[in-house]
C-alpha positions in Angstrom: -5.0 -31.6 -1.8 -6.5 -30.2 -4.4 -7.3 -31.3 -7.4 -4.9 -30.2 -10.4 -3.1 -30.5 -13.8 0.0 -29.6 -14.6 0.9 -27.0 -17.6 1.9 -29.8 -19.7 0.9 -30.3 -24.1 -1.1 -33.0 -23.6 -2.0 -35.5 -20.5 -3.8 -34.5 -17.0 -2.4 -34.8 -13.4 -4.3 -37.8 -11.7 -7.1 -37.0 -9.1 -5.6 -37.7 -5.5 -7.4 -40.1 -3.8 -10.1 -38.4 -1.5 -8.0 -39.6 1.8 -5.4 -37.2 0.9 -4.2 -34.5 3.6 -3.5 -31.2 2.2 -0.2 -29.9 2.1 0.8 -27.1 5.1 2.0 -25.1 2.7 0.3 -22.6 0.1 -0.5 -23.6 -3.4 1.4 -21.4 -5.1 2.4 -17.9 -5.1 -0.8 -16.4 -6.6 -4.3 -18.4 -7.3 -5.7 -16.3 -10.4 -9.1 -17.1 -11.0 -10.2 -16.8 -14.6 -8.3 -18.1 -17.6 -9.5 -15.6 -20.2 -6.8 -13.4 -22.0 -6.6 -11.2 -18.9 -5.9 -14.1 -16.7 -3.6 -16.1 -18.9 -1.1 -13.1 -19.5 -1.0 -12.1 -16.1 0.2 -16.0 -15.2 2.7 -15.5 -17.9 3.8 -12.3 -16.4 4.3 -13.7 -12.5 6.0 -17.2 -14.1 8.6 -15.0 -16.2 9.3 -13.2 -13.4 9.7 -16.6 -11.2 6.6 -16.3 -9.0 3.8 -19.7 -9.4 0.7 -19.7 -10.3 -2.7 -21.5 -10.1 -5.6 -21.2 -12.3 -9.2 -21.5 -11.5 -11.6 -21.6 -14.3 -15.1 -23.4 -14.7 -13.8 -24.7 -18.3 -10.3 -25.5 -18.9 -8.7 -22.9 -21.4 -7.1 -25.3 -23.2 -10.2 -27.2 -24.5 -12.2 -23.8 -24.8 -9.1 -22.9 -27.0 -9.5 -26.2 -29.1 -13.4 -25.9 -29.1 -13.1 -22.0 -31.3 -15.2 -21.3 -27.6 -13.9 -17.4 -28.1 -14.4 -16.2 -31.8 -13.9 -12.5 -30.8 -11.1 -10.5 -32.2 -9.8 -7.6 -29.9 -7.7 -4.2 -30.3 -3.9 -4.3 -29.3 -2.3 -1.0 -29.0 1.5 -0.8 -29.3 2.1 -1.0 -25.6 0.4 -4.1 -25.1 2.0 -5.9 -28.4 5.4 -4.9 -26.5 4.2 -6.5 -23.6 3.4 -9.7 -25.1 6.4 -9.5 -27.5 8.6 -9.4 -24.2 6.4 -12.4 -22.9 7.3 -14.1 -25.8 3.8 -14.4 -26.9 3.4 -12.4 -29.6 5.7 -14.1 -32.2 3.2 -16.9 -33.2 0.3 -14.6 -33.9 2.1 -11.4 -35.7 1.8 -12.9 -39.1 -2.2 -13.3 -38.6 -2.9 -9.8 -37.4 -4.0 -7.3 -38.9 -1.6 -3.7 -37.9 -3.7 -0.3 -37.8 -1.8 1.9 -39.2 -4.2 5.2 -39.3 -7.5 5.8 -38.4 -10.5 8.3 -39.2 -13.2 8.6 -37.0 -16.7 10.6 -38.5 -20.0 11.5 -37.3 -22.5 10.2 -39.3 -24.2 12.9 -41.8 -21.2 15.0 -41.6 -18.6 15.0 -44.4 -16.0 16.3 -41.7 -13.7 13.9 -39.7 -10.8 13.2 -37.6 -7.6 11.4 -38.6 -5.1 9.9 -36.8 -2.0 9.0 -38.9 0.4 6.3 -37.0 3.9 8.5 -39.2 2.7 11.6 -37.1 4.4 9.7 -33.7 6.8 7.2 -35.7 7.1 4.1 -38.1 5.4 1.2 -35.7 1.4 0.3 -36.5 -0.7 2.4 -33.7 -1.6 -1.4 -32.8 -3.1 -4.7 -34.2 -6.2 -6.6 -34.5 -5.6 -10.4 -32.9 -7.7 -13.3 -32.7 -8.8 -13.8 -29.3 -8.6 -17.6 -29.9 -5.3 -17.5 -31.5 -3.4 -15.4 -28.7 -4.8 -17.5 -26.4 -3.2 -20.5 -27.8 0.0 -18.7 -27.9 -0.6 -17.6 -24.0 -0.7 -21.2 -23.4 1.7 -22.8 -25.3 4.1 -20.6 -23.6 2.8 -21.5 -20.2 3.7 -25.2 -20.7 7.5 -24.0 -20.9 6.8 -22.8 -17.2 5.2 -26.2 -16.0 7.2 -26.0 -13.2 5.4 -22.5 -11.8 1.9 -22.9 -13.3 -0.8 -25.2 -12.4 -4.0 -25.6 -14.0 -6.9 -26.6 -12.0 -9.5 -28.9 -12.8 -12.4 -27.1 -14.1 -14.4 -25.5 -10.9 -15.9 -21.8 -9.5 -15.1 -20.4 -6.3 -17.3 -20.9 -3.2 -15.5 -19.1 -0.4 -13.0 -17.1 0.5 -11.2 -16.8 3.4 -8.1 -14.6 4.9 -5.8 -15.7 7.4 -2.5 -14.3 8.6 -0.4 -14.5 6.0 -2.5 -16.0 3.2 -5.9 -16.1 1.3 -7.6 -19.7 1.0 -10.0 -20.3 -1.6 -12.6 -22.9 -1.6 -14.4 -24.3 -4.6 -17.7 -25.2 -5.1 -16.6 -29.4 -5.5 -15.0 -28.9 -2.1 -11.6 -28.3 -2.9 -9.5 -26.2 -1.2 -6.5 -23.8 -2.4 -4.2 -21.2 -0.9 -1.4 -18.9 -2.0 -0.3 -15.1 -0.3 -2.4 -13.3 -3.2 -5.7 -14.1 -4.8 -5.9 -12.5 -8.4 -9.7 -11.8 -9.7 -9.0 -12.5 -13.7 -13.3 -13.7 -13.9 -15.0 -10.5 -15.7 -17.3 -8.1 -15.3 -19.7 -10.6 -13.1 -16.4 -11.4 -10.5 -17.4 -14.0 -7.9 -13.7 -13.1 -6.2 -14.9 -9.8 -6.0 -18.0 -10.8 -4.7 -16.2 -13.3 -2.1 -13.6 -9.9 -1.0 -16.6 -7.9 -0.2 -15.6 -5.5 -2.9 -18.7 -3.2 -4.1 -19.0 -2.0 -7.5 -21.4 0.3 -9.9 -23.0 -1.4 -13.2 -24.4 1.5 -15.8 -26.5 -0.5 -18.4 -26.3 1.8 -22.3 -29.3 -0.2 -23.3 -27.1 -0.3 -26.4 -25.6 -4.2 -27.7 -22.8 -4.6 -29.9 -23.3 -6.8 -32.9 -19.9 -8.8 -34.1 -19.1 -9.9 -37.3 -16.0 -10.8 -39.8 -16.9 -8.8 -43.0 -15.1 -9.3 -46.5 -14.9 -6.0 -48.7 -14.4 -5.5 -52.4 -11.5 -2.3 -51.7 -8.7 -2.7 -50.2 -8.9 -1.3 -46.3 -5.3 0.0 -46.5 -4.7 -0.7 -42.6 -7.2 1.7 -41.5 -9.6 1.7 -39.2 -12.7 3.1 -39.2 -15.1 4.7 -36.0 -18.0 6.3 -37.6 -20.7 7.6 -35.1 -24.5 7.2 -35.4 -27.1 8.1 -33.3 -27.7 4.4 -31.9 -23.8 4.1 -31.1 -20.8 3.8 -32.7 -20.0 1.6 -36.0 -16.1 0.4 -35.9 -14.8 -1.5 -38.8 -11.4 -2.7 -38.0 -8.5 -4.1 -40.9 -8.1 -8.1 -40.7 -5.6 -10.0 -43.0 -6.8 -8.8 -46.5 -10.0 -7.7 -47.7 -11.7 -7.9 -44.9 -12.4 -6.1 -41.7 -14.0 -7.2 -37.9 -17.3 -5.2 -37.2 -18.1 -3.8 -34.1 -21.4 -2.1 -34.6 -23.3 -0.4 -31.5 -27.1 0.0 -31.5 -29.6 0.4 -29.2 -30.5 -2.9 -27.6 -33.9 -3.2 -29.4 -32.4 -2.4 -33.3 -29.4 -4.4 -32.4 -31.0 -7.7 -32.0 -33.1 -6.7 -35.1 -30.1 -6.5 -37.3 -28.1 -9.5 -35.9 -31.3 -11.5 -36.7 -31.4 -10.4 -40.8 -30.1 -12.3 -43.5 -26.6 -11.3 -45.1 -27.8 -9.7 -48.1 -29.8 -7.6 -46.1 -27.6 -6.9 -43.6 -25.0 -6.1 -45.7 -26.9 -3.4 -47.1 -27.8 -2.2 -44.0 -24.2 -1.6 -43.1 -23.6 -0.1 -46.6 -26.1 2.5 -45.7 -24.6 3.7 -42.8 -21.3 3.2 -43.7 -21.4 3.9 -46.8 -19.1 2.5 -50.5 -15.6 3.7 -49.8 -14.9 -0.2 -49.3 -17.0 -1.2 -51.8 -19.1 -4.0 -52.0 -19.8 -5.9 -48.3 -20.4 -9.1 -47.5 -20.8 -10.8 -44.2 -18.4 -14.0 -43.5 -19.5 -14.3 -39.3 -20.2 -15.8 -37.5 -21.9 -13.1 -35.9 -22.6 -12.6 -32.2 -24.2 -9.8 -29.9 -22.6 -8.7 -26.6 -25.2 -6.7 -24.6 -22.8 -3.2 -23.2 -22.5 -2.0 -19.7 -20.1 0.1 -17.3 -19.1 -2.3 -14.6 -16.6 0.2 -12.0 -15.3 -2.0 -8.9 -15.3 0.4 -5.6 -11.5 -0.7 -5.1 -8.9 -2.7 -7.3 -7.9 -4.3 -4.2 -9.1 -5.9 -0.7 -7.2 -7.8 1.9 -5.1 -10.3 0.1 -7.1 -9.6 -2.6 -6.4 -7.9 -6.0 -8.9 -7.1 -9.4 -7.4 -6.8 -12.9 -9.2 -6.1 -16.2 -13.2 -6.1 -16.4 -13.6 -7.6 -12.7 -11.8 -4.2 -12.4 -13.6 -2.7 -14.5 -15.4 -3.0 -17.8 -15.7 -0.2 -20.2 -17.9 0.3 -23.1 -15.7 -0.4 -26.7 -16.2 3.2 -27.9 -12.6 3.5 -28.1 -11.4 0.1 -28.7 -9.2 0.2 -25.4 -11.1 -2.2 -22.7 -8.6 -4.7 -23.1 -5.6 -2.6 -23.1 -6.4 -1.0 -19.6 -6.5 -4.5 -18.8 -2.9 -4.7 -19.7 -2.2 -2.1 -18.5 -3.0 -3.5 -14.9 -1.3 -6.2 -15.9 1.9 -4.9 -16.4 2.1 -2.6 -13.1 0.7 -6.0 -11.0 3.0 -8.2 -12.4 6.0 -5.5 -11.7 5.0 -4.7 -7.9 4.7 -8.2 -7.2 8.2 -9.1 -9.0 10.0 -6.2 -7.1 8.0 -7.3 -4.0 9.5 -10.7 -3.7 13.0 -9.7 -5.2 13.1 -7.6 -1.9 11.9 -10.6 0.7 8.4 -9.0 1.0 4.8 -10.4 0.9 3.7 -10.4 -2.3 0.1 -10.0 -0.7 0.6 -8.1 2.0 -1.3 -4.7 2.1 1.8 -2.3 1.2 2.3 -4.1 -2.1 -1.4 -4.0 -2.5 -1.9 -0.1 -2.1 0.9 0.8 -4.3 -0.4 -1.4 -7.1 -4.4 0.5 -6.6 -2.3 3.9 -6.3 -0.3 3.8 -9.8 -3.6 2.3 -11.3 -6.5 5.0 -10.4 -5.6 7.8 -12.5 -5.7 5.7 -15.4 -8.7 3.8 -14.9 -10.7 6.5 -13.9 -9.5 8.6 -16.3 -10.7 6.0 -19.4 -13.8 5.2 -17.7 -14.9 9.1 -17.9 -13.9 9.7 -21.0 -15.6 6.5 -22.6 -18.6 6.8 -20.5 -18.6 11.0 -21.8 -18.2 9.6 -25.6 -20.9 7.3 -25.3 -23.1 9.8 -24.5 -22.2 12.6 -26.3 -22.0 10.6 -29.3 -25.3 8.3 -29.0 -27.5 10.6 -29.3 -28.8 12.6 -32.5 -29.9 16.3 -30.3 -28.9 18.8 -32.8 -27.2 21.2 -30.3 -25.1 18.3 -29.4 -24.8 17.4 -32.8 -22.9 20.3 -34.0 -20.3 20.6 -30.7 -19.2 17.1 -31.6 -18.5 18.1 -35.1 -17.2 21.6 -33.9 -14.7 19.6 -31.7 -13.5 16.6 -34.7 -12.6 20.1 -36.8 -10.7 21.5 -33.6 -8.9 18.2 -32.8 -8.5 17.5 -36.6 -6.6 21.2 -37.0 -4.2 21.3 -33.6 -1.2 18.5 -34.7 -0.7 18.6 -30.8 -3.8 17.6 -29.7 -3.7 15.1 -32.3 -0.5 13.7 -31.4 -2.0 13.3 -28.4 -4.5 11.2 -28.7 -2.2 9.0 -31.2 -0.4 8.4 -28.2 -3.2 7.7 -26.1 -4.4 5.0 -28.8 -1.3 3.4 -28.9 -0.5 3.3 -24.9 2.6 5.6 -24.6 1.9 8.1 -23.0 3.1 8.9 -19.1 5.3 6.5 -17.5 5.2 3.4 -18.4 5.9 0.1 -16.5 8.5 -1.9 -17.8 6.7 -4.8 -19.8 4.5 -2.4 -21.5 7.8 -1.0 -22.6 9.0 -3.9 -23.9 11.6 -5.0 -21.2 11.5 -7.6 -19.5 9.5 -7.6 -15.6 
């Protein structure tokens, strides 16, 4: 039997002793590999719906958690703060967000810009800023309520994978051995599940890195976030509690690990001279980090017994701040086929239930990847013909109240139809 621990606030499950038989039975319902956000929401999802869980990680989330391992903040649009208000997550982080109420989005040299008011769609923030590390210590704090559906594996990577009639069997690297109906690849961008399924995928490298940082501001930000575009990528600067704002700033590959490497007087002024004063004096309070950016698009969402959510799906560039979100997004409509699946007596990972979660995700994916792959490159670059369209289309967005509604919509994950978490009922 494999080896495992038991959702529980403090204290592991024993080790069986090595003469132990394995059980005939599966594991669980699911075996989700990766306990990143994506991972640990999903197995909040399936266990409030009544459906077990295993997790497979190489570290254990909860020490990563108590170790500061993730000291990334991430975009929540309105959708997915329903989602994990209905999940019951959301409560013990709200105070420590920070809400984005509007935002204005500029091409740098231009005095023209686009702004997106959250009062032009209703009275709810057009979504939140959340410490990754905090969220995830909310995830699993409400995970050791559900001890009885969600088992935490001891630290290990998959080796093998292997589909029999009626069930996917995982093997890990240590020799352990795990089964369930459904395998869920939760592991990023670099998916060994995916791998293991046989599922292909296409990598685009932007030769561009995004350098992180908390920085502290002398003005107020107001709740509003800021996109501005240069020619090396986009600059975000996105409200925290207070004065003070998480920097996302793009750059080609080269300059970016040139900045992340100066000092913080100097890169404060830096930043000052392509953002420019309107929040005063800057000061950088890290700690700072560089993620190198690429598009990572897997060939299918799903193979037999087999299914991809968030970046092993795919992982988009952060021009628009929405990565995450489509990974809630896959979330939500996963977690609602297999609830309705197994309220009806069907297998949860048979190939029906499979294809109808890849059908009511494909428009949306593909539909983000094209437009955030087409914004990367229409917008990193400094060709003057291109130059003026972009500016030309900010003014044309900026003047048509319905295109801008639009896109306030978009931000915020409302439009079309929605599955039910993500509008804020229960799965």
């Amino acid at each position: 039997m494999a080896s495992t621990s038991r959702a529980r606030p403090t204290g592991d499950t024993p080790a069986p002793d090595a003469g132990t038989q394995r059980a005939a039975g599966p594991d669980a319902d699911t075996l989700i590999v990766g306990a990143g956000l994506s991972g640990l929401t999903l197995t909040l999802a399936l266990a409030e719906a009544g459906l077990s869980s295993v997790i497979v990680d190489r570290v254990d989330p909860r020490a990563a958690v108590a170790g500061r391992a993730d000291i990334r903040t991430t975009a929540i649009s309105l959708s997915s703060r329903r989602l994990f208000t209905v999940l019951g997550a959301w409560q013990a982080v709200a105070d420590g967000t920070g809400p984005i109420h509007d935002i204005r989005v500029s091409d740098a040299g231009s005095s023209r810009y686009l702004h997106y008011d959250h009062s032009a769609v209703g009275d709810e923030p057009m979504g939140h800023i959340v410490d990754n590390g905090a969220l995830k210590a909310s995830l699993l704090a409400r995970l050791v309520e559900h001890s009885d559906l969600v088992t935490f594996a001891e630290p290990g990577s998959a080796a093998a994978l292997d589909v029999t009639a009626g069930r996917a069997t995982l093997t890990l690297e240590d020799g352990r051995v795990l089964s369930a109906p459904l395998v869920v690849a939760a592991d990023g961008r670099g998916s060994r599940v995916r791998a293991l399924a046989g599922i292909r995928h296409t990598t685009v490298d932007y030769h561009q890195t995004a350098v992180v940082d908390t920085i502290a501001h002398a003005e107020s930000h107001h709740n509003l976030a800021h996109e501005r575009f240069l020619p090396g990528g986009p600059l975000a600067l996105l409200p925290l509690q207070g004065n003070r704002s998480a920097l996302v700033w793009t750059e080609r590959t080269a300059v970016a690990e040139r900045i992340a490497q100066l000092d913080d007087a100097s890169f404060a002024a830096a930043l000052e001279e392509r953002f420019g004063d309107s929040l005063g004096r800057m000061t950088p309070v890290g700690p700072r980090r560089v993620y190198p950016l690429t598009l990572t698009l897997a060939e299918s969402g799903i193979a037999e017994r087999v299914a991809l959510v968030g970046d092993a799906f795919h992982a988009l560039h952060p021009i628009a701040g929405q990565g995450f979100n489509v990974g809630v997004r896959d979330i939500a409509v996963l977690a609602e086929v297999l609830a309705d699946a197994s309220r009806l007596g069907l297998d949860i990972g048979g190939a029906p239930v499979l294809r109808d979660y890849q059908r009511r995700r494909r428009f949306d994916i593909m539909t983000m990847v094209a437009s955030t792959d087409g914004l990367t490159r229409l917008f990193s670059n400094d060709i003057a013909p291109v130059r003026s369209a972009r500016r030309i289309g900010l003014s044309i967005v900026e003047r048509v109240p319905a295109f801008k509604r639009a896109a306030i919509r978009h931000a915020m994950g409302t439009l079309g139809t929605l599955p039910r978490l993500l509008r804020g009922e229960p799965v």
